[in-house]
C-alpha positions as CSV (number, residue, x, y, z in Angstrom):
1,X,111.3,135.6,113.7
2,X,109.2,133.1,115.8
3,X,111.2,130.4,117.6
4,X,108.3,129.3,120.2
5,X,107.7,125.6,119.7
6,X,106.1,123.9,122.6
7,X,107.2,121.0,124.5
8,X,107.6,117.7,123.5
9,X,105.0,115.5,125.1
10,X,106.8,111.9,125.8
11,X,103.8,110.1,127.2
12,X,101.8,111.5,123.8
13,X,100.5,107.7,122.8
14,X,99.2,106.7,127.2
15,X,102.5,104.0,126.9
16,X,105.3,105.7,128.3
17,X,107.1,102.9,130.6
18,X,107.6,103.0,134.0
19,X,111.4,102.3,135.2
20,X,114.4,102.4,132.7
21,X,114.0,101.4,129.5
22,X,116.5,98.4,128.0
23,X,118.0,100.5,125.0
24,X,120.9,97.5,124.0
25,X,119.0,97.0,120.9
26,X,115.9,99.7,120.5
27,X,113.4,98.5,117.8
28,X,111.6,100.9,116.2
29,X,108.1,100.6,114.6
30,X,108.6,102.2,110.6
31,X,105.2,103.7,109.7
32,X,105.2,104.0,105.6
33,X,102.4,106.4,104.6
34,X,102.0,105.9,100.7
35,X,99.8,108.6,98.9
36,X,97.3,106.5,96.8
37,X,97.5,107.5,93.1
38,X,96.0,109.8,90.9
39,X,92.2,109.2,90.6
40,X,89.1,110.9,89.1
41,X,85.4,110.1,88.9
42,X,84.2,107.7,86.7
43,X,80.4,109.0,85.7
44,X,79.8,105.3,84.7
45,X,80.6,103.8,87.7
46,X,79.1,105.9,90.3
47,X,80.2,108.9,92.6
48,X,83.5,106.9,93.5
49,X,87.1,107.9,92.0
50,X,88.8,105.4,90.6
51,X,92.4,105.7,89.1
52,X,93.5,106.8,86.5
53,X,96.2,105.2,83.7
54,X,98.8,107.3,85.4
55,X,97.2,106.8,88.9
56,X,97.7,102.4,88.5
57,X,101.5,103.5,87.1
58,X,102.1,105.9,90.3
59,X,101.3,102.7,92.5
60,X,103.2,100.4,90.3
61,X,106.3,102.2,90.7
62,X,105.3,102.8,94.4
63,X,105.5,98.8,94.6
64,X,108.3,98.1,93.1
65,X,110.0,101.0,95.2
66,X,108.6,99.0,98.5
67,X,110.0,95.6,96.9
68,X,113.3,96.8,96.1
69,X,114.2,97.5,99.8
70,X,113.8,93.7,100.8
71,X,111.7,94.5,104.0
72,X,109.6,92.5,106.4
73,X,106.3,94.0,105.7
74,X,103.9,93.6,108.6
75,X,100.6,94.2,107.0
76,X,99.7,96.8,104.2
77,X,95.8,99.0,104.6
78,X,94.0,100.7,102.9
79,X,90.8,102.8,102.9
80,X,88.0,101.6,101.7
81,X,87.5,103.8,99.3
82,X,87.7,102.0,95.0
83,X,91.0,104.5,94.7
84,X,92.1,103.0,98.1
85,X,91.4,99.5,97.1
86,X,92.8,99.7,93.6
87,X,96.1,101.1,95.1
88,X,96.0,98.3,98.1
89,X,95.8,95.8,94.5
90,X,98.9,96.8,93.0
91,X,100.8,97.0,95.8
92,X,100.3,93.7,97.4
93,X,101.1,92.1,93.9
94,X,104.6,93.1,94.6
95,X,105.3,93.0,98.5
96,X,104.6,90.0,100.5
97,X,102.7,91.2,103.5
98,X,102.2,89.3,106.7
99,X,98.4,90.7,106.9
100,X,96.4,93.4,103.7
101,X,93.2,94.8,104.7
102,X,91.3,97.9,104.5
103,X,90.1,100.3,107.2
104,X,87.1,102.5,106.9
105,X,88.7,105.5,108.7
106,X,91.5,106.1,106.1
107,X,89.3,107.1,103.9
108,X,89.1,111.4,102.7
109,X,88.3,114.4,104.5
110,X,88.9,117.5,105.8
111,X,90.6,117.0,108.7
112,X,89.9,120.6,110.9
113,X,89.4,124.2,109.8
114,X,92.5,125.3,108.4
115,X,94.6,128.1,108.8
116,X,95.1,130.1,107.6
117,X,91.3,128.7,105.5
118,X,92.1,127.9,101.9
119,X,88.5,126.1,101.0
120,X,87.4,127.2,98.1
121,X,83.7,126.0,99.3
122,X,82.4,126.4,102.6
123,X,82.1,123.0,104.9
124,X,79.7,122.5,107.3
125,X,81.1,122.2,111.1
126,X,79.8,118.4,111.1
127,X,81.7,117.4,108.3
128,X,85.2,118.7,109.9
129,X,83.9,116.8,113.4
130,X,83.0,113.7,111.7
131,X,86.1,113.7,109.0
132,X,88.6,114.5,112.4
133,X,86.7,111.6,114.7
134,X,87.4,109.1,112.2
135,X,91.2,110.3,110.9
136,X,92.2,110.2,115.1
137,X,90.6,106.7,115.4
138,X,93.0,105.9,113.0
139,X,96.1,107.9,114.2
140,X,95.6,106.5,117.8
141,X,95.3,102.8,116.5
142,X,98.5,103.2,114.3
143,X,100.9,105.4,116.2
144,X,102.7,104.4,118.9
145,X,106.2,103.4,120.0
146,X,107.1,100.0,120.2
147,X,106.1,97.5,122.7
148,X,109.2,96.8,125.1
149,X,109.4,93.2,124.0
150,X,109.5,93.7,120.7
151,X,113.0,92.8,119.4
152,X,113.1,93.7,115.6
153,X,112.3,96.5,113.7
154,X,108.3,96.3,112.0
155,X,107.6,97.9,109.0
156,X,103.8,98.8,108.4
157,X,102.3,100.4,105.2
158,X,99.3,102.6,104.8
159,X,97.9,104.0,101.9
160,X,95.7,106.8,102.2
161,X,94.7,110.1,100.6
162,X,96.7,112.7,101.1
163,X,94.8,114.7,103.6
164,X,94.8,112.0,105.7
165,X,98.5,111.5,105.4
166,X,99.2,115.4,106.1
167,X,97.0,115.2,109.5
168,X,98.8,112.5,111.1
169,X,102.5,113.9,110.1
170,X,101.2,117.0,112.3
171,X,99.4,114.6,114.6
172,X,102.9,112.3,114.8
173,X,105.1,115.5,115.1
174,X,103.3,117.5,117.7
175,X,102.5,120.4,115.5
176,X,99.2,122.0,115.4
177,X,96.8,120.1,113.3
178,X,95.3,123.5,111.5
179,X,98.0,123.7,110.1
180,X,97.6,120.6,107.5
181,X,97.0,123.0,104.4
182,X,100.0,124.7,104.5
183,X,102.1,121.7,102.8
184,X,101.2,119.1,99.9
185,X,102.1,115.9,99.3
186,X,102.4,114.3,95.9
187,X,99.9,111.0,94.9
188,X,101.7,108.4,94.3
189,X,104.8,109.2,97.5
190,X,106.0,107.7,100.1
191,X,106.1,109.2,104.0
192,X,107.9,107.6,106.3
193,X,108.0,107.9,110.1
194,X,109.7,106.1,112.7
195,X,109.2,105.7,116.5
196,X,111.4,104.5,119.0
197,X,111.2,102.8,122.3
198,X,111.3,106.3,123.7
199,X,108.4,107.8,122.0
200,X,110.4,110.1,120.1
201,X,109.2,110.7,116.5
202,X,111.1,111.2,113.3
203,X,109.9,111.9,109.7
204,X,112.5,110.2,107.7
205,X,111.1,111.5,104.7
206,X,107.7,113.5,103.5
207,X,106.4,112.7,99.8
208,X,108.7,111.5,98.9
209,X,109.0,110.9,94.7
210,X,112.1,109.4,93.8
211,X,110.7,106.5,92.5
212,X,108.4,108.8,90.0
213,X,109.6,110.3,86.7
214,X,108.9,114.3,86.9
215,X,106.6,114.6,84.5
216,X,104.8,111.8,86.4
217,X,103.8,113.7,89.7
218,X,100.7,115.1,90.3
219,X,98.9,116.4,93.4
């Protein structure tokens, strides 16, 4: 059996601090990584998906699952995509975020080759460079540990497609990014990562569906 995993990188975001660190009270930044729901293409209104009945009901319950826990929401994003935007909708209806936007670079794509390869269709080489410039602008703006001052805990939700959501987990966690076919994560679930004043990395939880009846999740 393999055990080889290679070492952590602690300076992985360019903001490792120099001197000791004040740990009596370490806030940590809470990246929420919510799957938008299940969409299709509507012939009618162009080459977009938009989503579906049961796609507007995964983000329903996705909301009211972010409204139950009570939490200071810094700002919510989105890509720009109608799925994104219709997701970004519903959700904001139920939380009250400091800041809502949408970002460009959250938006589909295949990531890198995989492997092992599981396309069923070949893609061209600047499709993966394009798709992987655009998903590590994103990664790099987003995850990062906390700033020293910062005395509270922040809670920050993106909703993306679920390739983008399986990159940065491998991103986040140091693994190698091939790798991002090997798992699925349900539409409509919730991923959640925390970092601490250290730099250290946790993935409380990876699509996760609680909130969804199981008849009710789809990939």
């Amino acid at each position: 059996m393999q055990t080889r995993i290679s070492a952590w990188d602690i300076d992985w975001d360019q903001r490792e601090p120099c001197g000791e660190v004040d740990l009596g009270y370490c806030a940590d930044r809470h990246i929420i990584l919510v799957c938008e729901g299940q969409n299709s293409v509507d012939k009618k209104a162009g080459p977009e998906k938009k989503l579906t009945p049961l796609g507007q009901e995964q983000m329903t319950r996705v909301a009211n699952r972010l409204a139950e826990l009570n939490l200071s929401y810094c700002y919510i994003m989105s890509s720009t995509s109608i799925a994104g935007q219709e997701s970004l909708a519903i959700i904001s209806k139920e939380i009250d975020a400091k800041k809502s936007g949408v970002n460009e670079s959250l938006k589909d794509g295949h990531p890198v080759v995989p492997e092992p390869s599981r396309l069923l269709t070949p893609i061209p080489d600047h499709e993966f460079h394009q798709n992987v410039m655009k998903m590590e602008y994103a990664y790099r703006a987003t995850f990062h540990r906390p700033d020293a001052k910062m005395s509270e805990d922040s809670y920050e939700v993106l909703i993306c497609p679920s390739n983008v959501i399986k990159y940065f987990i491998c991103r986040a966690l140091q693994l190698p990014a091939a790798g991002w076919a090997r798992f699925a994560i349900p539409q409509g679930s919730i991923t959640w990562i925390i970092i601490d004043k250290m730099g250290n990395v946790a993935a409380e939880s990876v699509g996760e569906t609680g909130h969804l009846d199981f008849k009710k999740i789809t990939f």
